[in-house]
C-alpha positions in Angstrom: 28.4 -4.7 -8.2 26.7 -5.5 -11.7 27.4 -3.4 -15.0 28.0 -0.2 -15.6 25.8 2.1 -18.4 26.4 5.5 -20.1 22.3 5.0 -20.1 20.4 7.1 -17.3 16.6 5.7 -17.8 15.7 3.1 -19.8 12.3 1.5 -20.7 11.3 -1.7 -19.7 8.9 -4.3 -21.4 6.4 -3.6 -19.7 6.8 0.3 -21.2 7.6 1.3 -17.5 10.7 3.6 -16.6 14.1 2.2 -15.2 16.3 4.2 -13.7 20.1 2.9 -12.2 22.0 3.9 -9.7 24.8 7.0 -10.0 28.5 6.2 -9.1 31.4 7.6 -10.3 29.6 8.9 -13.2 28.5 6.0 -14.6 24.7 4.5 -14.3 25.3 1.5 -12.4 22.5 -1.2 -12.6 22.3 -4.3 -9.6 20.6 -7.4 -9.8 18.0 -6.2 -7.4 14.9 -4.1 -9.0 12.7 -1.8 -6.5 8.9 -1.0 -8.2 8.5 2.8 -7.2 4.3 2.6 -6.2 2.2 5.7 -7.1 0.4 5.7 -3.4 -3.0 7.4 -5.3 -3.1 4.9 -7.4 -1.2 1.8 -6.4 0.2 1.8 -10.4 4.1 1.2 -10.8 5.8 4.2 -11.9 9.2 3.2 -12.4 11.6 1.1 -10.9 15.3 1.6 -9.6 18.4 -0.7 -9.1 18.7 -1.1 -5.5 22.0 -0.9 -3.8 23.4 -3.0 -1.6 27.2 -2.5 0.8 28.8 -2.9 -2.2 27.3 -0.3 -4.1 27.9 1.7 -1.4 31.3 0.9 -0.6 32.1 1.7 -4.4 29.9 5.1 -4.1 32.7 6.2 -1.5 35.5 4.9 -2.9 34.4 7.5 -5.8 33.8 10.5 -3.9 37.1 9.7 -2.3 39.3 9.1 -5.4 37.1 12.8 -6.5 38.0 14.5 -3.5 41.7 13.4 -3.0 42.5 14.2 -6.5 41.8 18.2 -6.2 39.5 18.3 -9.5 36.5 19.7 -7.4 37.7 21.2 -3.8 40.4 23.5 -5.6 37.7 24.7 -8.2 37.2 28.2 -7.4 34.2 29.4 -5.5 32.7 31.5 -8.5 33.0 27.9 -10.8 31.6 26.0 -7.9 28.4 28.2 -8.2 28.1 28.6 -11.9 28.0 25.0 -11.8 24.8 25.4 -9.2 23.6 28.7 -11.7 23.6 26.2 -14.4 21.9 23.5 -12.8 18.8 25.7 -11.8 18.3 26.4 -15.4 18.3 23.0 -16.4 15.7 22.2 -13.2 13.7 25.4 -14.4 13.1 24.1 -17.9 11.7 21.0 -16.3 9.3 22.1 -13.8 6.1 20.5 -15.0 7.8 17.3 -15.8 9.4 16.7 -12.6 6.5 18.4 -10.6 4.7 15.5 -12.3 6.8 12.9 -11.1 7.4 13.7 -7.2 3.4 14.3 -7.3 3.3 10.5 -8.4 5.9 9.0 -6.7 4.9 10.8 -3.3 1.6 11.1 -3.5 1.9 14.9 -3.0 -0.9 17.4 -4.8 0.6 19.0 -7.7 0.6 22.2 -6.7 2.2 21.5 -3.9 4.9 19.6 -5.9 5.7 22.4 -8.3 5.7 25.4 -5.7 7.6 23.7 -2.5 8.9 20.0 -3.9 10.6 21.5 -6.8 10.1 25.4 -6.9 11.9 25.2 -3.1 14.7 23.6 -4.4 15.3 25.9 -7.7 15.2 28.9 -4.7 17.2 27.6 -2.3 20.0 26.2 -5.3 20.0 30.2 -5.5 20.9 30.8 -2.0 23.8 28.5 -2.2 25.2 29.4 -5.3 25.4 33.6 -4.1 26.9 32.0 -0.7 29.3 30.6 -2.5 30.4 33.4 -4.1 30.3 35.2 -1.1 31.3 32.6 1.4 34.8 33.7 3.6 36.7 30.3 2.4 40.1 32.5 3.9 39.8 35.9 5.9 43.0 37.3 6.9 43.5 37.1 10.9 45.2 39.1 13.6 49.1 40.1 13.9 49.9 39.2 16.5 52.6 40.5 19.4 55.2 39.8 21.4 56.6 37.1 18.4 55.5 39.1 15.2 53.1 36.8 12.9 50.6 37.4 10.7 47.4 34.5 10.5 45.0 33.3 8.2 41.5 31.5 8.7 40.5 28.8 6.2 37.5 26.9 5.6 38.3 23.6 4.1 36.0 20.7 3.0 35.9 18.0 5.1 35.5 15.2 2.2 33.3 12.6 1.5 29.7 13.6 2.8 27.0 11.5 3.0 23.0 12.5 2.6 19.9 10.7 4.0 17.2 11.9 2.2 13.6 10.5 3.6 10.5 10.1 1.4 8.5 13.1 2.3 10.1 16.0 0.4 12.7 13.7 -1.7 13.5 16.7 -4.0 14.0 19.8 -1.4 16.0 17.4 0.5 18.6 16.1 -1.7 19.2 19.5 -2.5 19.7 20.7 1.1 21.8 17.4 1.7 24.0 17.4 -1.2 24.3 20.9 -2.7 25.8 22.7 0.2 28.5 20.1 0.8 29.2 20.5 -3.2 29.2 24.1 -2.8 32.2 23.9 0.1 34.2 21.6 -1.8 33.1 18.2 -0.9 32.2 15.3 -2.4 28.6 13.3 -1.9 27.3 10.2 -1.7 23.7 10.5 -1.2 21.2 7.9 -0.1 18.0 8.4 -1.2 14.5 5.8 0.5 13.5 3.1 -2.2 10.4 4.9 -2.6 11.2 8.2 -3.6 14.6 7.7 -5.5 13.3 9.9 -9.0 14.5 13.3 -8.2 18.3 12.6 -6.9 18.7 10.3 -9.7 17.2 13.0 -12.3 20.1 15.4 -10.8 22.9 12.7 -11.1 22.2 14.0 -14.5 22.0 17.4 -14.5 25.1 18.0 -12.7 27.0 16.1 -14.9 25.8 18.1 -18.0 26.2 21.3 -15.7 30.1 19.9 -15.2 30.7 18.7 -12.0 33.4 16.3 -11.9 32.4 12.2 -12.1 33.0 10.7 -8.3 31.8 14.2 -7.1 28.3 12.9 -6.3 27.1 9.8 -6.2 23.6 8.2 -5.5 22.1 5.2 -4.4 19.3 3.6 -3.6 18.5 1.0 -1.0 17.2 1.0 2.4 18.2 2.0 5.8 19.3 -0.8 8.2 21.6 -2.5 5.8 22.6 0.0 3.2 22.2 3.4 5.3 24.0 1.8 8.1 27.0 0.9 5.8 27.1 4.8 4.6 26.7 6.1 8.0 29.9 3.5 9.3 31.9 4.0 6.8 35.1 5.0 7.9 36.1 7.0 4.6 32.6 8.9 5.3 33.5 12.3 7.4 29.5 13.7 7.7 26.9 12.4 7.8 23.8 14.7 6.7 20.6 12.9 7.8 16.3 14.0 7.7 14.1 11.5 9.3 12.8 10.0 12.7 14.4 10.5 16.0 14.2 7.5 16.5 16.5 6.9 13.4 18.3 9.6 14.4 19.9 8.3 17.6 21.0 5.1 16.2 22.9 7.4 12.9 24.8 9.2 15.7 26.0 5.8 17.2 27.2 4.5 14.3 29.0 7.5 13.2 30.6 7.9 16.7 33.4 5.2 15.1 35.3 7.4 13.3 34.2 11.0 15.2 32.0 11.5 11.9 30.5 15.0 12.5 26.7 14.5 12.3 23.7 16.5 11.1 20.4 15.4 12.4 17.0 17.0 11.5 14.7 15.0 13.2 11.4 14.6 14.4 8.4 16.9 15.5 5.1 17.6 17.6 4.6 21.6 16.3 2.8 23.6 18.9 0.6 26.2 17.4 -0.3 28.5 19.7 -4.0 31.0 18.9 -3.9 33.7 21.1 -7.0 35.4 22.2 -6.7 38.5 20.0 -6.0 36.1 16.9 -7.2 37.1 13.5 -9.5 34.3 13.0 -9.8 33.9 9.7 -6.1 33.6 8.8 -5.8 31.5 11.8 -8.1 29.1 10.5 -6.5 28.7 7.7 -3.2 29.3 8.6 -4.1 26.0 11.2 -5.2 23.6 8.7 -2.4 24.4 6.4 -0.2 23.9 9.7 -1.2 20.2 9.9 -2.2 19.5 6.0 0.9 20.0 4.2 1.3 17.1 2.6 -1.1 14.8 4.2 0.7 15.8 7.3 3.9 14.3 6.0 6.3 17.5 7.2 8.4 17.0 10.3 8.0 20.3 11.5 4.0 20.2 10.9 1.6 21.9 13.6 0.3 19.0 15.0 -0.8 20.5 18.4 -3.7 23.4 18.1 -3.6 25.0 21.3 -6.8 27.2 22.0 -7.9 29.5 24.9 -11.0 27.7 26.2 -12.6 30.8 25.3 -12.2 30.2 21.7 -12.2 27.1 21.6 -15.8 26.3 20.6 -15.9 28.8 17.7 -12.4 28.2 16.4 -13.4 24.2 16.1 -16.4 25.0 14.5 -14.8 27.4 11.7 -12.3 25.3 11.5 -14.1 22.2 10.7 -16.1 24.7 8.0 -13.7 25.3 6.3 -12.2 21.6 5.6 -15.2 20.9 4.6 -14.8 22.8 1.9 -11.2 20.9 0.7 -11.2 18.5 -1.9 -9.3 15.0 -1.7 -8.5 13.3 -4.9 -6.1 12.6 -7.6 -3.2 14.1 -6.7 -2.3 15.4 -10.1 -5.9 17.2 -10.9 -4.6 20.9 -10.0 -7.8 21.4 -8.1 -6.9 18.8 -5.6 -6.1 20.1 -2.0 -5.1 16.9 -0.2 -3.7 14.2 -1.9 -2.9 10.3 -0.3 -0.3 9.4 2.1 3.1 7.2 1.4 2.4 3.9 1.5 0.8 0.9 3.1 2.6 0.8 5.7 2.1 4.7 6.6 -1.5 4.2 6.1 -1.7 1.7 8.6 0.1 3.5 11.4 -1.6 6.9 10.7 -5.2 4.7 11.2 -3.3 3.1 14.4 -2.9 6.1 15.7 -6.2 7.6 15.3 -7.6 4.0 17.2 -5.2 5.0 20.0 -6.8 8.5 20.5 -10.4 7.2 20.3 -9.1 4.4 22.6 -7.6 7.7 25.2 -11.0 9.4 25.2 -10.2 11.8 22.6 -13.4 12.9 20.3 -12.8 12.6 16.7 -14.7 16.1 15.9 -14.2 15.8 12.1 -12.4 12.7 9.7 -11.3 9.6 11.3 -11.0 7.5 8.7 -10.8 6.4 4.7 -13.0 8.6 2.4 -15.9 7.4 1.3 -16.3 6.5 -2.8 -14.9 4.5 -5.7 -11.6 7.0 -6.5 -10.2 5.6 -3.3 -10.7 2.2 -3.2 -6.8 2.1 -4.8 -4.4 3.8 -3.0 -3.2 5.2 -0.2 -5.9 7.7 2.1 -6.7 9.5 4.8 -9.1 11.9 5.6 -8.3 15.0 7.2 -8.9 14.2 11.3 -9.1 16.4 13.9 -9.5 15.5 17.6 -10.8 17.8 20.7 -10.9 16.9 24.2 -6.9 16.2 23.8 -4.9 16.4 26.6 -1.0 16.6 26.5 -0.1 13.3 28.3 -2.2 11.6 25.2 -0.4 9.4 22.9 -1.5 11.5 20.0 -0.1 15.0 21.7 3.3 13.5 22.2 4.2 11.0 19.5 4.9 12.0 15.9 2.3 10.9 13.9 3.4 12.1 10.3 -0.1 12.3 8.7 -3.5 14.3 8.8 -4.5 14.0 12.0 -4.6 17.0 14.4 -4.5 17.3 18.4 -6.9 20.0 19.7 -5.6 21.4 23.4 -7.2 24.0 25.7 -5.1 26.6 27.6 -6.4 29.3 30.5 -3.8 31.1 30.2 -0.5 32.0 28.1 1.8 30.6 30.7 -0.1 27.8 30.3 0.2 27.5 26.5 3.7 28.3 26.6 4.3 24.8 29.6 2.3 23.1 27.2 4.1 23.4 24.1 7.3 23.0 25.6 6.2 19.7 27.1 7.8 17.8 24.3 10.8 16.4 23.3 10.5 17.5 20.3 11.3 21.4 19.5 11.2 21.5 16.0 9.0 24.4 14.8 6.4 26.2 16.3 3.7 29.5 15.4 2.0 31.9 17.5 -1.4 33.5 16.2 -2.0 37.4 17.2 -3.1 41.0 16.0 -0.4 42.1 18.7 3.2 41.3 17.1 5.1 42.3 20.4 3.0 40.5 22.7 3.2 37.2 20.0 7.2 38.3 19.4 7.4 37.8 23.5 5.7 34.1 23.3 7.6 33.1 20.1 10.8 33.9 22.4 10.0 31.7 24.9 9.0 28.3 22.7 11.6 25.7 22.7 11.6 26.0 19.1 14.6 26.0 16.0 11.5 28.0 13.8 8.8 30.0 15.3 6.7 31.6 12.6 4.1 34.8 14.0 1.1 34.3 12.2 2.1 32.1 9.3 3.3 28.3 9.3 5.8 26.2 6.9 7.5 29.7 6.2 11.3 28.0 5.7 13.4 30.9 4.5 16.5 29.8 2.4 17.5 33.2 4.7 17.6 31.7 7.8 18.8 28.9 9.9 16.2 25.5 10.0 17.0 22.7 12.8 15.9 21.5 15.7 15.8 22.0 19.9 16.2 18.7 21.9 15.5 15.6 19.9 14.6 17.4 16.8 18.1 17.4 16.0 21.5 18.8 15.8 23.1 21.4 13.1 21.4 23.7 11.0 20.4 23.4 7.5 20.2 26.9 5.3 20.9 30.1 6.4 23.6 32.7 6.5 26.2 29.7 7.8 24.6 26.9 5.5 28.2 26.5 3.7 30.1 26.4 7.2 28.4 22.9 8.3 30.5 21.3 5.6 33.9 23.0 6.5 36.0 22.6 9.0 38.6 25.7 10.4 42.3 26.0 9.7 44.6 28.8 11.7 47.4 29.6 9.3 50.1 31.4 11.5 53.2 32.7 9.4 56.5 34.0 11.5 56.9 37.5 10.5 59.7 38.7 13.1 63.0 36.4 12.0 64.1 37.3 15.7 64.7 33.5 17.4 65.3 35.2 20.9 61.5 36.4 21.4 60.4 32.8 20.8 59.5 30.5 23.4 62.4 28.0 22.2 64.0 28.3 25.3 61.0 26.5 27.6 62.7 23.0 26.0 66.2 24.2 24.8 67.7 26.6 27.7 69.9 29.3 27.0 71.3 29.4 23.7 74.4 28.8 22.3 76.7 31.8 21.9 76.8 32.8 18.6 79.6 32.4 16.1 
């Protein structure tokens, strides 16, 4: 551990931003720097103080010291979410600005940033905070018989929660990682990857101004294997709250198996999105490319699989492919840009891996395939939108999670067909069904192995309903009615209402009792 700061950001000689780490409500710096990389442009646009165990360790100590003391899990409810209210209009005011900066630090078009990586967040903090107002904390339960008592059900916090949040939707995440958990009572620590760390840090800050209690949440910043692993094994950790790869995901619920952590896991995905014959075309089309586009592609529950009835097939590819044509690529912060660069380096070299492998399978690249073509994207991090035909579900490219711009067109004869097909995974994240008939699509949405299936739409999260995964897409739900109850646990309360000792069941262990005096 290094010194602590009551400074948030400071400016370094170089003129760029420095940001430090959040523990106990101080700004904590490390000796360790991490240069956050604009992936359009290659520039630095901050840097952070990376974490290491101890950071961490002192990150739970804080929540635990928080939690044990009372200050936040006895708050009320109604304080608890005025605390949220407040904290959306703080994020509200800053909209542009921190639009702005998860467009640079992702890579992400600006509109995209301001309508789902912060507008998302700003409506979804509004979900939580009327749940937890709302929320049954303690509901009254039966009286019961033969021995008169009367019962109560509470929902408690469970303590010190930690968050995983991944790189690909930094702000929307932290949110749904930490803000619930506050909202029950908890406490947080929240891990956020080195290259996106801006947002969690920015809202360090704004719940402390909103008045949530120092030690309440916490953030740092480092990277998995050594400083995620630590979080995840801690034994004063009691949740673990995790977004990434499957992959990932089956080691997190290893290491949290030492102390029966309960575990949250939204993982990985290989969308099927199913065009039925009677499809609206038009919205299909588009509704398809934004399926797979989102972000470069960078959304876990992206349709990544376009399955077609071979007697579309021709004519939906070829509309298709019109239309990105028409989408431009470019500096992610130009409004006008459509598709902006992918993550990093190292994403940039799998996504072009991948796209190798499919050529190398005998799929067709029918549009994209590679880097685009002129002097704005020498720098940086790009892809251009690829689509493949001739793709058959045993490929690489139909079954492993890509996470970028690349799409996998199938052919079906018939609906039981499509339905084996998208099934055919082990993924069963999120799914979509294209048709003018909403009861004939309602009875294929019902039989996709699927935790969302979206009729005519795609990316259509509701803060309304429950998001998570079938099979190795994960365990637990994020949002929804219930979104509170995931960072509870239950208590039966059972009070003695009768005073009458001879209708208990004493007498299993005592025999008959004594005469009385």
């Amino acid at each position: 551990m290094t010194a602590t700061s009551t400074e948030q950001v400071a400016v370094d000689r170089n003129g760029v931003p420095h940001y430090r780490m959040f523990i106990g409500g101080e700004w904590v710096e490390s000796e360790e720097i991490i240069p956050v990389i604009d992936p359009a442009t290659e520039e630095v646009v901050c840097t952070v103080a990376r974490a290491d165990t101890s950071h961490v360790d002192a990150a739970v100590a804080a929540a635990k010291r928080t939690h044990e003391s009372g200050v936040w899990r006895e708050t009320a409810p109604v304080e608890r979410a005025a605390v949220i209210d407040r904290v959306i209009a703080a994020l509200s005011a800053r909209m542009e600005e921190l639009a702005a900066l998860s467009s640079r630090e992702t890579g992400m078009p600006v509109r995209v940033a301001g309508a789902i990586g912060v507008g998302f967040p700003i409506v979804h903090l509004g979900h939580y905070a009327e749940l937890t107002r709302t929320y049954e904390f303690e509901r009254p339960g039966p009286v019961t018989g033969q021995v008169l008592s009367a019962s109560f059900i509470r929902k408690e916090p469970l303590g010190v929660c930690a968050g995983i949040v991944p790189w690909n939707f930094p702000a929307l995440i932290a949110v749904w990682k930490s803000i619930p958990a506050l909202a029950a009572g908890n406490t947080v620590v929240l891990k956020t990857d080195e290259k996106t760390p801006i947002f969690a840090l920015e809202l360090a800050g704004i719940l402390r101004e909103a008045g949530l209690p120092d030690g309440a949440y916490n953030v740092v910043v480092g990277d998995g294997p050594t400083v995620g692993r630590h979080l995840v094994k801690h034994p004063d950790v009691r949740l673990v709250s995790f977004t990434g790869s499957t992959a990932t995901g089956r080691q997190v619920m290893a290491d949290a198996a030492g102390n029966v952590k309960r575990v949250l896991l939204e993982l990985g995905g290989k969308g099927p999105n199913i065009v039925l014959d009677d499809a609206d075309l038009t919205a299909a089309v588009d509704g398809s490319i934004y399926a797979f586009l989102l972000h470069a592609g960078q959304a876990c529950e992206s349709g990544t699989r376009l399955l077609l009835p071979a007697s579309l097939h021709d004519e939906f590819v070829t509309r298709l492919i019109q239309r990105l044509r028409t989408l431009k690529i470019g500096n992610p912060l130009d409004p006008a840009t459509d598709i902006g660069a992918v993550m990093s380096k190292a994403q940039h070299e799998r996504i072009l891996g991948y796209i190798e492998k499919g050529k190398a399978e005998g799929a067709t690249v029918a549009y994209g395939g590679g880097v685009p073509a002129g002097t704005e994207f020498e720098k940086g991090y790009w892809i251009e939108p690829t689509v493949f035909t001739g793709v058959s579900n045993d490929m690489c490219i139909a079954r492993e999670e890509i996470f970028g711009p690349v799409l996998s067109v199938l052919k079906y004869d018939s609906v039981d067909e499509a339905i084996k097909i998208a099934n055919d995974t082990e993924y069963g994240l999120a799914a979509a069904v294209w048709s003018r008939d909403n009861q004939r699509a309602l009875e294929v949405a019902r039989r996709i192995e699927a935790g969302s299936v979206w009729i005519n739409d795609y990316h259509n999260i509701s803060q309304y309903l429950p998001f998570g995964g079938y099979k190795q897409s994960g365990t637990g739900r994020e949002l929804g009615p219930d979104a509170l109850g995931e960072f509870t646990q239950d208590k039966g309360i059972t009070i003695d209402l009768s005073g009458d000792v001879s209708r208990r069941a004493y007498g299993l262990v005592l025999g008959t009792p004594p005469a009385a005096d």
